[in-house]
C-alpha positions as CSV (number, residue, x, y, z in Angstrom):
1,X,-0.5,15.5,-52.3
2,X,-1.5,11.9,-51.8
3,X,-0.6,10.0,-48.5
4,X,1.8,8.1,-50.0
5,X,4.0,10.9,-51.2
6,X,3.8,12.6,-48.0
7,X,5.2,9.3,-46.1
8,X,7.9,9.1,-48.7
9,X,8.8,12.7,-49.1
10,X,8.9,12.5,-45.3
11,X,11.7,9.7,-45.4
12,X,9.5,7.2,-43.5
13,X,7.9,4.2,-44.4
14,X,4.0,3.9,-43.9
15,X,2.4,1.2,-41.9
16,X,1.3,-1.9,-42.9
17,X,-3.0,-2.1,-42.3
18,X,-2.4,-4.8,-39.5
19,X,1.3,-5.4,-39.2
20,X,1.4,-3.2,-35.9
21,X,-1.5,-5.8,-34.9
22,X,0.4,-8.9,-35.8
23,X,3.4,-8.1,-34.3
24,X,1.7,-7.5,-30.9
25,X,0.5,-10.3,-30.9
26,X,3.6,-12.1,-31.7
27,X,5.1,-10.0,-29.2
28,X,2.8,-11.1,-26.7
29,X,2.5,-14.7,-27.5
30,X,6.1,-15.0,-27.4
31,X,7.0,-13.4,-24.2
32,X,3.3,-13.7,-22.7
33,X,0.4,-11.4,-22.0
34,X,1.2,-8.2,-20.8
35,X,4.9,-8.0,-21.9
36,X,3.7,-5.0,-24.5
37,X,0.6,-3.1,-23.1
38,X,-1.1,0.1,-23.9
39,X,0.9,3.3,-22.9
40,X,-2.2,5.0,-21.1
41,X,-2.6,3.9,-17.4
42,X,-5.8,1.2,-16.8
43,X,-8.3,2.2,-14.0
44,X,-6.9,2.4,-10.8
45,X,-8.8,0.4,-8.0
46,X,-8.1,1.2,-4.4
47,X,-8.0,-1.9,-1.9
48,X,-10.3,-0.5,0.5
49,X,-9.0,-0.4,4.4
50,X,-12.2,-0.5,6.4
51,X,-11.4,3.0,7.5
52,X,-13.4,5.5,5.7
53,X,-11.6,8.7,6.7
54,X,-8.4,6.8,6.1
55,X,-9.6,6.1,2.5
56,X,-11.2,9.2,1.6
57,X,-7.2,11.0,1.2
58,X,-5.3,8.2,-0.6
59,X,-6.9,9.4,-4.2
60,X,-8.6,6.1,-4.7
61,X,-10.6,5.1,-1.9
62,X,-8.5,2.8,-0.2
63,X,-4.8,1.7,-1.0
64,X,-3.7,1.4,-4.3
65,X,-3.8,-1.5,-6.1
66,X,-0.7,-2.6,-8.6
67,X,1.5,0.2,-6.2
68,X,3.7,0.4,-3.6
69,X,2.5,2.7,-0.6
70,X,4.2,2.9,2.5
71,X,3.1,4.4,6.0
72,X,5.8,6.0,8.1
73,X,6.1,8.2,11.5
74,X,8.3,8.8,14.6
75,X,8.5,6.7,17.8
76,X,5.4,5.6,19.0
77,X,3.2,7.5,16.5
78,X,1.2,4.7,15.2
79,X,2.3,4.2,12.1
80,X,3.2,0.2,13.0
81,X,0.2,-0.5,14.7
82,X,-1.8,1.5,11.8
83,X,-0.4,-1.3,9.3
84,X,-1.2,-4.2,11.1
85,X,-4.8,-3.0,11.7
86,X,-5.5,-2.6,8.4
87,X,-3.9,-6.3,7.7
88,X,-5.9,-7.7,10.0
89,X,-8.9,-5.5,8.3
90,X,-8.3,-7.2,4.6
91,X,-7.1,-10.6,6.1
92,X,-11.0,-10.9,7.0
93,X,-12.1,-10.9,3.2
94,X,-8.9,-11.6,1.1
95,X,-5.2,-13.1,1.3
96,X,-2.5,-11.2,3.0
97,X,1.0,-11.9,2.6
98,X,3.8,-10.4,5.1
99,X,7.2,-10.1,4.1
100,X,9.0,-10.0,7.8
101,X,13.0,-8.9,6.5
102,X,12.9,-8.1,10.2
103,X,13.0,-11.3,11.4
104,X,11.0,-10.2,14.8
105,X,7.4,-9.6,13.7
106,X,4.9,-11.7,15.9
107,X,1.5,-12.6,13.4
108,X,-0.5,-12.6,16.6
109,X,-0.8,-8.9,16.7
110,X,-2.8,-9.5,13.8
111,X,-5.0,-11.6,15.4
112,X,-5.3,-9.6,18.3
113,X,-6.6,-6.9,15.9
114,X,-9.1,-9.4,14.8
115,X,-7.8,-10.9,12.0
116,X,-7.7,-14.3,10.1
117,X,-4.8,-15.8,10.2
118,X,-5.8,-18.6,8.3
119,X,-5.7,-15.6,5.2
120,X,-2.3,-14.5,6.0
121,X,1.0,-15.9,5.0
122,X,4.3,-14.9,7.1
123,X,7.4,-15.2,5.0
124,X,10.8,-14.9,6.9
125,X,13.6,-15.2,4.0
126,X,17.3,-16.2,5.1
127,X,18.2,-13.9,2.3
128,X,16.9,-10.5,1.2
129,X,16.3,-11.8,-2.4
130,X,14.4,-14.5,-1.0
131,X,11.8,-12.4,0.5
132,X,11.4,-10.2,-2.6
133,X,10.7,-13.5,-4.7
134,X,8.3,-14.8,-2.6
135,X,6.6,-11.4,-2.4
136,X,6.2,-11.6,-6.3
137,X,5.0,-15.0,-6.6
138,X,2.7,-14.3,-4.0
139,X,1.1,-11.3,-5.3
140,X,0.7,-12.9,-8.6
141,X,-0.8,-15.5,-7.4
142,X,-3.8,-13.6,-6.0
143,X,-2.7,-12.0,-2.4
144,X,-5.0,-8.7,-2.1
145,X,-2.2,-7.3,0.3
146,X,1.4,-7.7,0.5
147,X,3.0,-6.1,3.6
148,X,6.6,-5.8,3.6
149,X,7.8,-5.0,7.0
150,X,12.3,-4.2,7.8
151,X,14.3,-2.1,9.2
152,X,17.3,-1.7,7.3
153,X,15.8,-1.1,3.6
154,X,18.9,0.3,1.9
155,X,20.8,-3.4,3.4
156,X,17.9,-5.4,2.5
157,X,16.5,-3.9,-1.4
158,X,18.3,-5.5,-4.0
159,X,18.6,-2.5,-6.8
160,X,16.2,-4.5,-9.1
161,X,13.8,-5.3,-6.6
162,X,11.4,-3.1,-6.4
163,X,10.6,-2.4,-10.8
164,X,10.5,-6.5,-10.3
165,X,7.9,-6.2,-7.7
166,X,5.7,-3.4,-9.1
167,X,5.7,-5.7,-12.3
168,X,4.3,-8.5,-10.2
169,X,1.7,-6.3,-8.0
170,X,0.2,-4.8,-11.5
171,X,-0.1,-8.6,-12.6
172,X,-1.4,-9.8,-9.8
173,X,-4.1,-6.7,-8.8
174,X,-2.6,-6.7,-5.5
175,X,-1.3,-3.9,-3.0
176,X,1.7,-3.6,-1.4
177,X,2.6,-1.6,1.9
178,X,5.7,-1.0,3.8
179,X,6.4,-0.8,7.1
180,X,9.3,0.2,9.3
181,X,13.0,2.4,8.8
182,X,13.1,5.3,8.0
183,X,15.8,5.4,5.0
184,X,14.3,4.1,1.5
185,X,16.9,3.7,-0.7
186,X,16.2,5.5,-4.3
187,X,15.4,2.4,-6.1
188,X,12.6,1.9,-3.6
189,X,11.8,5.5,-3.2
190,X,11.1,6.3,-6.6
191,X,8.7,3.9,-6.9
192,X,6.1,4.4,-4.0
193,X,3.4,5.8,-5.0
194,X,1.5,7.2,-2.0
195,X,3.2,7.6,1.3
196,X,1.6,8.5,4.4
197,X,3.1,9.9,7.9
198,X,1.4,9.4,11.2
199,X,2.2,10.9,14.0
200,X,0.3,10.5,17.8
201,X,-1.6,13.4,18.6
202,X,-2.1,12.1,22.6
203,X,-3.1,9.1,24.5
204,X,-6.3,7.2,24.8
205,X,-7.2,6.4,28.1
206,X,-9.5,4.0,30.1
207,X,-9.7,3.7,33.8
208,X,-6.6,5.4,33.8
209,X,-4.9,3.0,31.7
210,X,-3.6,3.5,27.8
211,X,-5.8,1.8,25.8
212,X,-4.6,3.1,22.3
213,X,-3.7,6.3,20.6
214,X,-5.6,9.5,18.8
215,X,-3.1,10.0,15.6
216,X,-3.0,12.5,12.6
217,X,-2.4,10.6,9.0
218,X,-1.0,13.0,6.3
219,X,-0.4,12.0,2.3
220,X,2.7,13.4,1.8
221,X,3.9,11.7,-0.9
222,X,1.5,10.7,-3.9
223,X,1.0,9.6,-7.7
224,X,-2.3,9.7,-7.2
225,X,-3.1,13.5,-6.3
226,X,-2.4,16.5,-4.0
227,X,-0.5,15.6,-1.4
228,X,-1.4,17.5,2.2
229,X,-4.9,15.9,2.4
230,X,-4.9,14.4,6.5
231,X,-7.3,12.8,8.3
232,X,-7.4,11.9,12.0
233,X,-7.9,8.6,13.5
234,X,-7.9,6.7,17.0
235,X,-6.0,3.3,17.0
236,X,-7.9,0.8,19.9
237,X,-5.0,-1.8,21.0
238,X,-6.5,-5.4,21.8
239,X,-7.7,-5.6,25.4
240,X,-9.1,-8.5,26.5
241,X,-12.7,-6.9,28.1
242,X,-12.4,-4.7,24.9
243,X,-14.8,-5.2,22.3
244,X,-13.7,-2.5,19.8
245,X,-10.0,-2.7,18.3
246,X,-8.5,-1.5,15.5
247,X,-8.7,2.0,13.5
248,X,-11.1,4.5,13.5
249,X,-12.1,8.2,12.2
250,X,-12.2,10.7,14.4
251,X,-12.9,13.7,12.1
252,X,-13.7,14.2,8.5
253,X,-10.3,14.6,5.8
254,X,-8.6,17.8,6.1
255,X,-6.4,19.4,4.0
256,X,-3.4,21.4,4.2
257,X,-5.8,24.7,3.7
258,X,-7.8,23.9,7.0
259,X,-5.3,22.3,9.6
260,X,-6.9,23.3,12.6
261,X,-10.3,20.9,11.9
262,X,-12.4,19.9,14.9
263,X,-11.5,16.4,16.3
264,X,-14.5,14.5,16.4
265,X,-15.5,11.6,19.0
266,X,-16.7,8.7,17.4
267,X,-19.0,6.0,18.9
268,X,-17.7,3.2,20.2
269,X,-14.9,3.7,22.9
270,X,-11.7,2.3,23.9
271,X,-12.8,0.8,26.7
272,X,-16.1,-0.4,29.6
């Protein structure tokens, strides 16, 4: 049987040669690149956080680029501190944009992690859709990090919001990351990608002062693999006769199989 009887003994039509082409094309010249796209996913790059153990769980060696991740935890466990760290840790290469819904973030602490702030932009929107549009045409426009930092997330995420955003980040090759709250509301939820919890595993000390915090970090949400996978890490806070801040590992990744891995001490202390 030829092809052209089976198409037509099939009730369908057969294809044009080209006319799926052409009217890509059109498509795309119409509504502009990337409107229609191929259905498998491209590459995915990792924004790399200058913390190797920290990259070595999230699936692609650093955090995800064209996603939403989000870092999360209890009361003092880190997780805040953890975030702007690894701002401060980007802001040094690239452009970071913060998204501060809360109203009460102070860009300092990411100079006091040793940060540019001449690479970081601080937007504080009157109005929850405010902050959501600037985070799009930021990340478009070529921010390698986009930090979103609130509170209140099911008062402040417009439904639409976050597909918007994603469709921005994916354009623009750039990562975002939330901080704060602990309610996502589904629209949100749904669309993070990798999430990891911290919580503090005890106190650093120095001349019997705190001087940071040893912390566990856990994937336990993720698009990108197994979740489980943990690593362990010491935050350094800024101290002025300090010349270490910042992240770092303190033991190889662990998974969920092997919980009980040796903490290791790393060079370089919190304090003289």
């Amino acid at each position: 049987m030829s092809s052209d009887l089976a198409w037509h003994e099939r009730g369908s039509t057969k294809p044009r040669d080209g006319a799926l082409e052409l009217a890509l094309s059109a498509l795309n010249f119409r509504y502009g690149p990337g409107m229609v796209h191929a259905g498998a996913p491209p590459l995915l790059r990792g924004l790399p956080t200058g913390v190797d153990a920290l990259d070595g769980i999230t699936g692609c060696q650093g955090l995800p680029r064209g996603r939403i991740s989000r870092l999360t935890g209890g009361s003092a466990s880190g997780a805040f501190d953890l975030g702007m760290a690894l701002a401060a840790e980007v802001s040094r290469s690239a452009a970071v944009v913060i998204v501060d819904f809360s109203l009460g973030l102070d860009p300092g602490t990411i100079e006091a992690y040793r940060g540019e702030l001449d690479s970081c932009w601080l937007v504080r929107p009157r109005q929850p859709e405010e902050g959501w549009a600037a985070a799009r045409a930021l990340a478009k426009a070529g921010a390698s990090l986009c930090l979103l930092v609130a509170e209140d997330w099911p008062r402040l995420t417009p439904d639409a919001a976050p597909a918007a955003l994603l469709t921005a980040l994916s354009a623009g090759d750039c990562a975002a990351l939330l901080l704060g709250g602990r309610l996502i509301p589904a629209a949100l939820k749904e669309r993070i990608s990798l999430e990891l919890e911290c919580w503090r595993l005890d106190w650093a000390l120095a001349h019997g002062d705190v001087c940071g915090l040893q912390m566990e970090t856990q994937v336990v949400r993720s698009h990108l693999g197994r979740p489980g996978t943990s690593c362990r890490l010491r935050i350094n806070f800024p101290r002025v006769y300090q010349p270490q801040v910042g992240p770092e590992g303190l033991a190889e990744s662990v998974s969920d199989e092997d919980p009980e891995a040796e903490m290791l001490q790393v060079a370089g202390g919190c304090g003289r």
